[in-house]
N, C-alpha and C positions, 0 to 999 in steps of 0.2 A: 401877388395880392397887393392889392393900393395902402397906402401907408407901410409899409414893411420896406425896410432896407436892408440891399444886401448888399457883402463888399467881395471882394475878386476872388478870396479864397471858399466863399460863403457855396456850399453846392447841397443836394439833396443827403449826398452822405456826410455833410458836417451835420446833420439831426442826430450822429449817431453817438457822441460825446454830449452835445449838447441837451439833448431830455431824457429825464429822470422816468418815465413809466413809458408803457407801450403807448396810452393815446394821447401823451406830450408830442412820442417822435411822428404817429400820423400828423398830429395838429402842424409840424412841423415840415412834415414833406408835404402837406398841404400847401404851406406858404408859397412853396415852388412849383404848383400848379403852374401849367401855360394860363395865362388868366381871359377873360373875353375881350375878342377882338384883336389879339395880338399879331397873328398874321395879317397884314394888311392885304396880301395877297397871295392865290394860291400857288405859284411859286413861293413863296417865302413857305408856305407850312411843308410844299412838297421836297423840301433841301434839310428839314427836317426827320421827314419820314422813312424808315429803315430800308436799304437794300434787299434783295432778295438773301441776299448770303446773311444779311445781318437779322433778318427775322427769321431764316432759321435756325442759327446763333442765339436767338433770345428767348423761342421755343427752347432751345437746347439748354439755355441755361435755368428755364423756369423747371423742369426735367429733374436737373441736378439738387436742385432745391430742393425740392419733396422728395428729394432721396436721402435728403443729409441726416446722419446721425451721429452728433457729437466729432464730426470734422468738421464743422464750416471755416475754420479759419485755412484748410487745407485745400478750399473749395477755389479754382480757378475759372473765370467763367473762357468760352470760344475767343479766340484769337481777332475775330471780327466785331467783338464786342470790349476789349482791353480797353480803348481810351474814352469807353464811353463809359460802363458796369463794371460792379463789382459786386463780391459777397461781404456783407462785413456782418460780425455778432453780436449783440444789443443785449447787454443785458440789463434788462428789468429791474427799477430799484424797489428794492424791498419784495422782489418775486425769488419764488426758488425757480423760477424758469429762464432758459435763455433761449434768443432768439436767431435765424439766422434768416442774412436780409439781401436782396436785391435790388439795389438801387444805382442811381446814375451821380457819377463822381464829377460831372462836367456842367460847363454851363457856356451859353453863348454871352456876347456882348451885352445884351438887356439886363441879365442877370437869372434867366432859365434857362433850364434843360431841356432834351428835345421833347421832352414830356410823353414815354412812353410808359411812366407805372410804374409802380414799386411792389414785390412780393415777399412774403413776410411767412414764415413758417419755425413751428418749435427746432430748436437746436437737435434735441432728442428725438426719435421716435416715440419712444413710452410716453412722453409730457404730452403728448395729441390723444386726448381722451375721446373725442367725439369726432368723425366723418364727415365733417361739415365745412364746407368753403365756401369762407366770406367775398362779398368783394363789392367796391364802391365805386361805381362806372362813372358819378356824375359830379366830384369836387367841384367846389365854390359855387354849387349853382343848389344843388339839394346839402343845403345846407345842413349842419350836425353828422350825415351820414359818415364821413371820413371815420372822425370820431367814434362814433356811435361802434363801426365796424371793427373797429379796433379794441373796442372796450368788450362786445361777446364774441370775439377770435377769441382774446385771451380768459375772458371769464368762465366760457362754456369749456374751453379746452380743444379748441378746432384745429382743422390741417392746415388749412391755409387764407390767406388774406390778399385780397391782390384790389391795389386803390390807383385809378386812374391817374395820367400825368398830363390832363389836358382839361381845361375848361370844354364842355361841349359847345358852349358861342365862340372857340380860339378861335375859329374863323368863320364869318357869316356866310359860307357859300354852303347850297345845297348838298346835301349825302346823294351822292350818284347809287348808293347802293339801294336805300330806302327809298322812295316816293310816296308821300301821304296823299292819301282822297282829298284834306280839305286844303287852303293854302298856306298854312304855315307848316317850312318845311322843316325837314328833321337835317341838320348840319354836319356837314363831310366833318369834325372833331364832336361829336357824338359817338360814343365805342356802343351804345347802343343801337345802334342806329346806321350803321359802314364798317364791314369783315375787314376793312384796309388800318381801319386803327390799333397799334398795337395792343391794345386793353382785350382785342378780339383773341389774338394769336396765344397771350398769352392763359386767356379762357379755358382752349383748345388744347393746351399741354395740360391747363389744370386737370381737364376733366379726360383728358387721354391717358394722364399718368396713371389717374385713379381706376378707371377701368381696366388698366395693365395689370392692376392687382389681382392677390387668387382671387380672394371675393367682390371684386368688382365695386357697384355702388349697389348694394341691398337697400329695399325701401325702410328699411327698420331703423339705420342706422347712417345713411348717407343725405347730403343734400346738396346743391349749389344754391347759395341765397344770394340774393342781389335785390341793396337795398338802396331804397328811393327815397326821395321825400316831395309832398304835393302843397302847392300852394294852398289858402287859407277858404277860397271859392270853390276850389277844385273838387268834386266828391266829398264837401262838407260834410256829412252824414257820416263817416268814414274815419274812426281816430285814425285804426289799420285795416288798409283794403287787398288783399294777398289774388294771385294768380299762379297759376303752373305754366302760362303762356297761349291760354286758350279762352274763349269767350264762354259766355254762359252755355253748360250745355249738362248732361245727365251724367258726365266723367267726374261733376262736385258732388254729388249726390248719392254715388254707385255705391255700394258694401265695399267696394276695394279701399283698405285702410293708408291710404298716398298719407306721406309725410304733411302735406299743407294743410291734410283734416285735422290731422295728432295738432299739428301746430294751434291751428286755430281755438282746438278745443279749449288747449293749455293755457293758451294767451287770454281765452276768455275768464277761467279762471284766476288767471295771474294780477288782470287789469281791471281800476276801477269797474265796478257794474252799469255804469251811464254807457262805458264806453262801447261804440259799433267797431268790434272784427269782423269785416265783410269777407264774401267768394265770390265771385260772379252770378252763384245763382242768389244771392242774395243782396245785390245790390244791382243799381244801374251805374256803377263808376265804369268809363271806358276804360281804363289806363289795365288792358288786360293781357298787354306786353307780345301781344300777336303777331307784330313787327319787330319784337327784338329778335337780335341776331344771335347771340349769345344763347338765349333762350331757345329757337327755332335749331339751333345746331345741337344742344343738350336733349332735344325731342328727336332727333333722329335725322332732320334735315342735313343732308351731305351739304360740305362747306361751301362748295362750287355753285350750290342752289339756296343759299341762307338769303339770297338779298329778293328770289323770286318764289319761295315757295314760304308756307306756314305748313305745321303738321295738321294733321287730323288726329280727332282724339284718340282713336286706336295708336297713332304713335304718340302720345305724349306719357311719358315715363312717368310723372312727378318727382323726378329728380331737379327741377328745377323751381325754385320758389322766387317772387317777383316781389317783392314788399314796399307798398306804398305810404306813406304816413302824415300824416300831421305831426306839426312842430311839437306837439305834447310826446311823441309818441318819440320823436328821437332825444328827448331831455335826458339829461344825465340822472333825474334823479330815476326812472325808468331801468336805466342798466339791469337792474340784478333782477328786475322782474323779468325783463325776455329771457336774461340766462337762466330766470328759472323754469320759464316753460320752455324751452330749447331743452335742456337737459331733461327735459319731462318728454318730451317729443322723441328724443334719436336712442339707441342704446349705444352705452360703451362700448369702444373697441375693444375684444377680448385684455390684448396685453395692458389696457390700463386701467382693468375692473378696480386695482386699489389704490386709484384716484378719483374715484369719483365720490363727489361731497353727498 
């Protein structure tokens, strides 16, 4: 990040002594974004990006994570991942929680890391009140989201948190995976946007761990949310504009009770009364994440076909929520509003019915 100095020892895992609450240490593994523009060239970003052995080394270790309970300090990540990752545990000041973290202990010459992301899960099992995985694709660019993501992981009582390590302008060359209709295109360090960034991979274990489980993702009580934020022009009309990764179509509207309805109801009770919670069928905003990949894989799309196929509504779960915002809408003073319609939206996980406020 510009202005921000770092010195030789300075890496994504010194945030882990250094700040005092969980959305210090996001704001902090922020700083160590890949920032825009910083590959000059695509050599340069591809001497950064993981081996075949090492991305699945880092699926494996994102795996391990959401399996931990009250080992993390016992937790070793893959052999192929040693001099890059680590687990380290965080604990929260002034929280009865603690955290266990996945982050990258290295840095190059500039002063970043390879910038593949950071994951973030309760130390405990029990402390994961709510089925809900956050995750923040677009650092220093959708501005507040780091933050914001960090603040309803921990508020709501979520599973997991996974925030990008790459500016999506790191490098101004086209995503080979995406192709837009009009000419401005969607860029190869976009995790939105190209399965080849690891923001993608590590989605993938999120949402494979999860469905490994007996109960899988139930729409009562599970989600993947992936939060954005929209410039000041963009879908003005719009404080928050939500998708499931589909265009307007009779799947917003149907009786089937999808988590983005619950949400939206909640949220409208939550937030000022001026304010517009839009769906598709109720707005003209594009931003209806039809090309994300993350999203397109969570709707059933096999991975091999995320960069060429979109679901059709018959497959789209609602497992997957897309959330756009205005800068009001990611304000700190906001926090406790989303986590209270969040909590109003998902049920408890059985084992931590008496945790919930």
């Amino acid at each position: 990040m510009k202005g921000v100095l770092f010195y030789e020892h300075d890496t994504p895992a010194s945030c882990i002594p250094k700040s005092q609450d969980l959305i210090s240490l996001a704001s902090c593994l922020d700083d160590f974004t890949v920032p825009h523009r910083y590959y000059s060239t695509l050599e340069m970003y591809q001497a950064t990006q993981p081996t075949l052995e090492q991305r699945n080394a880092w699926r494996s270790a994102v795996v391990s994570l959401l399996s931990v309970d009250g080992n993390c300090s016992a937790l070793n990540v893959p052999p192929a991942l040693e001099e890059i990752y680590s687990f380290r545990t965080f604990p929260a000041g002034g929280s009865r929680k603690t955290y266990c973290v996945l982050l990258e202990h290295s840095v190059d010459s500039g002063g970043y890391p390879r910038g593949w992301g950071s994951v973030i899960v309760p130390e405990f099992q029990a402390t994961a009140t709510y089925t809900a995985h956050f995750s923040a694709p677009h650092p220093q660019y959708d501005l507040g989201t780091v933050e914001q993501a960090a603040a309803l992981f921990e508020l709501v009582g979520a599973k997991s948190l996974l925030i990008a390590g790459r500016a999506r302008t790191a490098l101004m060359e086209p995503s080979p995976c995406i192709i837009p209709r009009g000419s401005q295109p969607y860029y190869v360090t976009d995790p939105a946007h190209n399965k080849l960034e690891p923001f993608f991979d590590a989605a993938v274990a999120i949402y494979e761990w999860q469905h490994a489980q007996s109960k899988g993702c139930p729409s009562s009580s599970c989600a993947f949310l992936q939060l954005h934020g929209k410039g000041g022009t963009t879908c003005s009309s719009d404080q928050v504009f939500m998708s499931s990764g589909l265009r307007n179509n009779s799947w917003y509207t149907n009786p089937t009770d999808h988590p983005i309805k619950r949400l939206k109801r909640n949220l409208q009770h939550a937030f000022p009364p001026k304010w517009n919670i839009s769906l598709p069928s109720e707005s003209t905003c594009g931003l209806t994440a039809t090309t994300n990949v993350v999203g397109r894989y969570t709707n059933g799309i096999p991975e091999s076909q995320v960069c060429s196929s979109s679901p059709t509504p018959s497959q789209v779960t609602g497992e997957f929520i897309h959330i756009e915002q205005a800068t009001s809408s990611r304000s700190r003073d906001v926090y406790e509003l989303w986590a209270r319609a969040l909590r109003q939206t998902f049920q408890p996980t059985p084992s931590a019915n008496s945790n919930v406020r």
